[in-house]
N, C-alpha and C positions, 0 to 999 in steps of 0.2 A: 645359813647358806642355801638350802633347799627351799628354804619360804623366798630369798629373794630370786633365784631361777624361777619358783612359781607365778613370782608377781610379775617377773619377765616375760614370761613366757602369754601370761593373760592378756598384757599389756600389749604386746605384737598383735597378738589372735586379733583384737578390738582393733586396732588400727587397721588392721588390715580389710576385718568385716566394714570400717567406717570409709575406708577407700573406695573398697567395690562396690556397695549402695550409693556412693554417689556418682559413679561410673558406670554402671552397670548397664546402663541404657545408652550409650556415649558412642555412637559410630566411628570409625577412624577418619569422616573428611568433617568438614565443617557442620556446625547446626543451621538450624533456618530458626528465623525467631519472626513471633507473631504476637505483638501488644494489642489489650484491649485498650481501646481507648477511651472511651468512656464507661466507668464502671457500673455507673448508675443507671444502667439503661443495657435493655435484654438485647442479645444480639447473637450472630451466626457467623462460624468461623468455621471456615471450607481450607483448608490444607490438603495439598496435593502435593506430589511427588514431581520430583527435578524431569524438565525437559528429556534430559541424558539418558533418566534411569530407565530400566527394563523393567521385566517382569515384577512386581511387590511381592515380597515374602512377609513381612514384619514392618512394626512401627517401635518409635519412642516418644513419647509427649512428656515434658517435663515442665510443670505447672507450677511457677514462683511468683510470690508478692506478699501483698500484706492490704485488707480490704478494711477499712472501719463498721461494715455488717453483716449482715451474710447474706450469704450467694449458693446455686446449683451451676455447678459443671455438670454437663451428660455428654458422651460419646453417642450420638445420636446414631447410632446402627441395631438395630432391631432384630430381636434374634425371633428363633421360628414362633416363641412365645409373645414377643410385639412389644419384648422389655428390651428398654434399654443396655445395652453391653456394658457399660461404667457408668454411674453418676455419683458425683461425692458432693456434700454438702461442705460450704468453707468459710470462715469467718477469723479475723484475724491474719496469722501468719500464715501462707500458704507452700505448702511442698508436698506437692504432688506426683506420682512416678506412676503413667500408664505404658504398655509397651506389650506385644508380644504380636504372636500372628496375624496379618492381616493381607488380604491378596485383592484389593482394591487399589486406586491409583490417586484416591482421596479419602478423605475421612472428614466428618462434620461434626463440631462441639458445641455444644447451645451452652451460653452464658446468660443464667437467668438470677437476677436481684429477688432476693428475698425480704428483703428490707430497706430503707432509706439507706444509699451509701454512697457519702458526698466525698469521701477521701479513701486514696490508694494506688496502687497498681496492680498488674496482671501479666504473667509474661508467658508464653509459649513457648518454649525451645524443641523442637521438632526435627523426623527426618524419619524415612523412610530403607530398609533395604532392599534392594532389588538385585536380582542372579543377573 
């Protein structure tokens, strides 16, 4: 009886961690979504904040697909050392979760092909919170 209240009890904790990792970054109104269109080829992706919003506090970028080779993502903001703030290298499946402070009213992601890559997708899902 104690071992299956344990395996209960595990089994909760896990869903529940596997809920909030994929929500965690999840604003209460709608997302913006932003496709690369062509995958094979370098390109710049300028995201900005809603007409409406006010002041930026925070972002969420949420990076899904699946590419046939690989690729650099970089969050193109430059810290006082002249490095990149995020870049992840991606090939295959992609799932990606950037997010946290930010008080600008755009942010900019360089998509850069590392390889021949004539099959896939690339999706954005994005937003911004503003006071």
């Amino acid at each position: 009886m104690k071992l299956l209240l344990i395996i209960t009890l595990i089994t909760l904790i896990g869903i529940t961690l596997w809920i909030y990792n994929k929500t965690s970054y999840t604003p209460n109104q709608v997302n913006r979504v932003y496709r690369i269109e062509d995958i094979g080829k370098k390109s710049t992706i300028l995201l900005h904040k809603r007409e409406s919003q006010g002041d930026i506090y925070s972002f969420f970028v949420y990076i899904t697909g699946n590419i046939d080779g690989k690729a650099r993502l970089t969050l193109d903001y430059q810290d006082s050392s002249n490095n990149p703030q995020r870049s992840e290298d991606v090939s295959g499946e992609v799932d990606i979760k950037w997010g946290g402070d930010w008080y600008a009213d755009k942010l900019k992601i360089e998509y850069e092909p590392l390889s021949d890559i004539t099959n896939g997708s690339l999706s954005l899902e994005y937003d911004f919170d503003a006071k």
